[in-house]
C-alpha positions as CSV (number, residue, x, y, z in Angstrom):
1,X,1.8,20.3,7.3
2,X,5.1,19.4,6.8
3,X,5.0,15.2,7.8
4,X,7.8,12.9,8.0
5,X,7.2,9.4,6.7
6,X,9.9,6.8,8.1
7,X,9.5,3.5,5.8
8,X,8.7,2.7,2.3
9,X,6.4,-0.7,2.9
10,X,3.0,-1.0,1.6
11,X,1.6,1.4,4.5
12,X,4.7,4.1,4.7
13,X,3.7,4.5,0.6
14,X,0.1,4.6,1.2
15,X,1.0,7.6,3.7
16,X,3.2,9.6,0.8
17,X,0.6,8.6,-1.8
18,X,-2.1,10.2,0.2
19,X,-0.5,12.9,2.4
20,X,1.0,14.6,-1.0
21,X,-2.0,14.1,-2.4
22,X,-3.6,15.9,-0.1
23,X,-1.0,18.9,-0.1
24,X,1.1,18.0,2.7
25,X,4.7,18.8,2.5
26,X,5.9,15.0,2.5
27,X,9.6,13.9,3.8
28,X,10.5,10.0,3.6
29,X,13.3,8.2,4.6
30,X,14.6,4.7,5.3
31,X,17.0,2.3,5.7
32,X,17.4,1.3,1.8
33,X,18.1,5.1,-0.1
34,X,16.8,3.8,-3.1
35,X,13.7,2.6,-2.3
36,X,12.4,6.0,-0.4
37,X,13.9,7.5,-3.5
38,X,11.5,5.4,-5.6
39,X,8.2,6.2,-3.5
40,X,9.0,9.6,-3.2
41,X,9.4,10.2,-6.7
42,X,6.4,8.6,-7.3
43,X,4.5,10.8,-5.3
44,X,5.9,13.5,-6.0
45,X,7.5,13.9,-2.2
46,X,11.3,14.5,-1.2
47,X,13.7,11.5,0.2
48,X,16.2,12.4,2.6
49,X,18.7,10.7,4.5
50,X,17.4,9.6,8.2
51,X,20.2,12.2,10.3
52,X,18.2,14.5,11.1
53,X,15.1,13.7,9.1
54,X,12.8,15.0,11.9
55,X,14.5,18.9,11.7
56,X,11.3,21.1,11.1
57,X,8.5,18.6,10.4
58,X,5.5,19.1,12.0
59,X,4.6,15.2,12.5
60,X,6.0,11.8,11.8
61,X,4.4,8.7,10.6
62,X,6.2,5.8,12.2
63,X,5.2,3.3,9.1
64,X,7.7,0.1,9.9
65,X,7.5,-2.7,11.9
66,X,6.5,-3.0,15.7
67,X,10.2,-4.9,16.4
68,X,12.2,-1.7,14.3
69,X,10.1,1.3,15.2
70,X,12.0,2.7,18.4
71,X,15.5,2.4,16.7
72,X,13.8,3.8,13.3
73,X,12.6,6.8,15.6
74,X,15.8,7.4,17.5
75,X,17.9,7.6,13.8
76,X,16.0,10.4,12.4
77,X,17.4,13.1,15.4
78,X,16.0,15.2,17.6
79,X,12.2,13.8,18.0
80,X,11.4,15.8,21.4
81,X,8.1,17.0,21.4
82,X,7.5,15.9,18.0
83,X,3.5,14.2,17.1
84,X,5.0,10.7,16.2
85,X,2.1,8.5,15.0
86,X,2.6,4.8,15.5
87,X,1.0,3.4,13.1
88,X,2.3,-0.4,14.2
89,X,1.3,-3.7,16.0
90,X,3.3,-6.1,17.8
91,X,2.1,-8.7,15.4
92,X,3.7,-13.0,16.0
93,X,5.4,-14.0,13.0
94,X,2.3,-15.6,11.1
95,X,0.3,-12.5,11.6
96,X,-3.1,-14.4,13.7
97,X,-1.2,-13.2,17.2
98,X,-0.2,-10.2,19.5
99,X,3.2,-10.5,21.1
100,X,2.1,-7.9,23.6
101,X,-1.4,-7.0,25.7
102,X,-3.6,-6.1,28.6
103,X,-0.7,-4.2,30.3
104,X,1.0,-2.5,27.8
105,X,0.9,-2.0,23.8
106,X,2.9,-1.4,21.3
107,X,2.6,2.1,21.2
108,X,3.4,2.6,25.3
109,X,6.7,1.0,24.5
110,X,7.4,3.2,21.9
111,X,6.6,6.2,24.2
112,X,8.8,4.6,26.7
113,X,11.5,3.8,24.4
114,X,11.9,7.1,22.9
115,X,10.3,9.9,26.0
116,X,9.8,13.2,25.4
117,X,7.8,12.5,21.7
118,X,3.9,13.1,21.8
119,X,3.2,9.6,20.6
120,X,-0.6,9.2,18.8
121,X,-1.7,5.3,18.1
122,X,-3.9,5.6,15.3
123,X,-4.5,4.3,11.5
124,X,-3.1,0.7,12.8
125,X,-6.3,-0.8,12.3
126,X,-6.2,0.0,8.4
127,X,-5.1,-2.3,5.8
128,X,-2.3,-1.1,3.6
129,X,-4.7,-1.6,0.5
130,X,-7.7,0.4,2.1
131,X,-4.9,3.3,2.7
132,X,-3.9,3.5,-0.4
133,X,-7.3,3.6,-2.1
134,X,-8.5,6.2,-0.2
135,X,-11.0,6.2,2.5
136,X,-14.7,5.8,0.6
137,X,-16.1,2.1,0.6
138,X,-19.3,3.9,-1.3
139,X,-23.1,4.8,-0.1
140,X,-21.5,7.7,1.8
141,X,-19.6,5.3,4.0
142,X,-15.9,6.0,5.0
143,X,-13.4,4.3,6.6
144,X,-12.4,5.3,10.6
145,X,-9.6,6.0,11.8
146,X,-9.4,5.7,15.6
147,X,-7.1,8.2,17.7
148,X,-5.7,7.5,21.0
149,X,-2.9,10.1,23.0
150,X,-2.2,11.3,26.0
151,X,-1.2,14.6,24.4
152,X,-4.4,16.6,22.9
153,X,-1.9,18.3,20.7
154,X,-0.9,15.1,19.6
155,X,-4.4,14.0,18.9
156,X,-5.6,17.2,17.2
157,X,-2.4,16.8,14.6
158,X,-3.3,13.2,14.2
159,X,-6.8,13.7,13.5
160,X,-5.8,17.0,11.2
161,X,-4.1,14.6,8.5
162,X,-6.7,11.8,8.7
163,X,-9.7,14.2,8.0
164,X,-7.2,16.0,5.5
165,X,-7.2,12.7,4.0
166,X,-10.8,12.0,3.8
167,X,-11.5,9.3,6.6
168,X,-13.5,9.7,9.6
169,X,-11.7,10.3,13.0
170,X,-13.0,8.8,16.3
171,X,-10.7,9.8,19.6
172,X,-10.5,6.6,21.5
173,X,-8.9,8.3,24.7
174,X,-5.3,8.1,26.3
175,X,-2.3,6.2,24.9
176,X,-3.5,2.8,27.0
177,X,-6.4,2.0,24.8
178,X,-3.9,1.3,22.3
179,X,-4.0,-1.9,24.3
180,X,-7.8,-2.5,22.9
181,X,-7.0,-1.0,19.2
182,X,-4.2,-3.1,18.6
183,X,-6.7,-6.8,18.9
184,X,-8.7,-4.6,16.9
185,X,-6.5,-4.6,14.2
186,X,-6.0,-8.5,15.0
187,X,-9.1,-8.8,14.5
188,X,-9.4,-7.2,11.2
189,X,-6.5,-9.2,9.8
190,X,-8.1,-12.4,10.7
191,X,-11.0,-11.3,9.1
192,X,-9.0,-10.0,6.0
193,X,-6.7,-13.0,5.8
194,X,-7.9,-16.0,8.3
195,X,-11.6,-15.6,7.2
196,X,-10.9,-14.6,3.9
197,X,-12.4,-11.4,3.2
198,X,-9.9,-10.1,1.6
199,X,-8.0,-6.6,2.2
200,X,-10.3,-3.8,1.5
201,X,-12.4,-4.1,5.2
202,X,-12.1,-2.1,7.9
203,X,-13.5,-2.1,11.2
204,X,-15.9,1.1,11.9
205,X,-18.1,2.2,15.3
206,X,-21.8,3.1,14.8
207,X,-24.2,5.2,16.9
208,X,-27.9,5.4,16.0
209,X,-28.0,8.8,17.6
């Protein structure tokens, strides 16, 4: 696929690092030139300015922060019926809070901010760290990647580049269970960071069946 990556942070280069990898046709931009210069030639992907940055790709990854993401979107052109996956969460400034909840996530605001985008919450409740390693945490265990949309479309694109990556995909529903994924990802940072556990955890569902 072709993918658009907007931001060069610690997840946007874990998404170039792994989507070329994986033989995507990778595209990143951001605010400073130089630095999606950098990751791309890293990767071996192709920086471009943010006009019209969204002409032709098949997905974006929205990889900046919850506060920047519907201005990042609107800068890179014409996003209608683009998969945009929101990748973000409306995180207080020491990280151990949500700013937003019950009625309305992070994602739903993007949606709202910027209509007409098929917008896909999903890989939010991964560390940076665990990204960029790759999905196998060894004994045949992978790391999940929850899915949640409204468009089906959406979803299958979302879940196309996760399993093209290696990590297991479970479809949590419509774009409001973003409200339960995002204190997932709370959750996993308190663990990673409040608890101590360190970066490379990830939360995971189990069935015995």
């Amino acid at each position: 696929m072709k993918v658009l990556v907007i931001g060069t942070g610690n997840m946007g280069s874990g998404f170039v690092k792994q989507l070329t990898k994986a033989g995507h046709q990778v595209t990143v931009t951001a605010r400073d030139a130089a630095k999606a210069q950098g990751v791309a030639q890293q990767f071996g992907a192709k920086a471009v300015a943010p006009t019209g940055a969204a002409d032709g790709v098949d997905a974006i990854v929205l990889a900046t922060a919850f506060p920047d993401a519907a201005a990042a979107l609107r800068s890179v052109g014409d996003v209608a019926g683009k998969t945009v996956i929101d990748i973000t969460n409306p995180l207080t400034p020491d990280y151990m809070g949500l700013t937003l909840g019950h009625s309305t996530s992070a994602a739903e605001e993007i949606a709202k901010a910027v209509p007409g985008t098929d917008v896909v919450k999903a890989f939010n409740t991964l560390f940076a760290q665990v990204l960029a390693a790759g999905p196998d945490f060894g004994a045949g265990r992978k790391a999940t990647v929850f899915v949640a949309g409204d468009s089906e479309r959406g979803k299958q694109t979302a879940r196309a580049l996760a399993e093209s990556m290696g990590f297991q995909v479970m479809d949590a529903g419509g774009l409001k269970n973003a409200r339960y994924l995002e204190p997932v990802a709370g959750l996993n940072i308190y663990f990673g960071y409040g608890a101590g556990l360190g970066t490379s955890v990830a939360p995971t569902w189990i069935s015995k069946s």
